[in-house]
C-alpha positions, 0 to 999 in steps of 0.5 A: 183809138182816136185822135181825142183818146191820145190827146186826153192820155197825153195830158194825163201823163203830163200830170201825174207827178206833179203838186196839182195846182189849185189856184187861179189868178183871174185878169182881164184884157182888151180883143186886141190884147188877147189877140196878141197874147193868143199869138205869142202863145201858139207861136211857142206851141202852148195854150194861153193859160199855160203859155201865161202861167210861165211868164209869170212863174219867169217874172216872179224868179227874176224878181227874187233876185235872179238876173234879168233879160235886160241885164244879159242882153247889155252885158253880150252887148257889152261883150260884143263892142269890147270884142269888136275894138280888141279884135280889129287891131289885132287883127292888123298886126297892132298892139294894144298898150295897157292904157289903150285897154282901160280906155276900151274897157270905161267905153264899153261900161260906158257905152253897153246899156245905150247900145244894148236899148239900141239893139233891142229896139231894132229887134223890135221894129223887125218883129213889127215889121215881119207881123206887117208882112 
């Protein structure tokens, strides 16, 4: 049995008890753009169209009310600052008054969408610069 026969078998199994899918969304896009979409897609092991039918299924739940990437980054983002300035104290045998930590806590509301934008544009510029490499 060749290689093809196991990659046509493999595929059937992945079919079978699921509703067939009969519809098709048709969108056009730049060589460059596709070559970013081709790249994204094979670096998480999945043909484009399939690769391109969860980002889609995945926007469309969020936007039905479920929560958003962005939204959890800042509350981690959020979660990490409020432990940072907990934590340094006492780590040094300080004590923290109450007034102490409702302060902590309006900063961190305060400051975790800033810094969540921040640490996410850092993620970005070490993709780009990884790609460059």
């Amino acid at each position: 049995m060749g290689a093809g026969t196991l990659k046509i078998e493999s595929r059937l199994r992945q079919i079978k008890g699921r509703e067939s899918r009969t519809q098709s969304i048709a969108t056009r896009f730049t060589q460059a753009e596709e070559q970013a979409l081709l790249k994204t897609a094979e670096a998480r092991g999945q043909n484009l169209r399939e690769w391109a039918r969860d980002v889609l299924l995945r926007e469309a739940k969020q936007s039905s009310g479920s929560v958003s990437a962005g939204a959890l980054m800042t509350e981690i983002v959020g979660l990490q600052l409020f432990l940072t300035d907990v934590l340094q104290p006492v780590a040094c045998g300080e004590q923290m008054s109450p007034d102490q930590y409702q302060e902590l806590m309006r900063q961190v509301r305060a400051n975790k969408h800033l810094a969540a934008r921040e640490v996410i544009a850092q993620h970005i510029a070490e993709k780009k610069e990884q790609s460059n490499d």
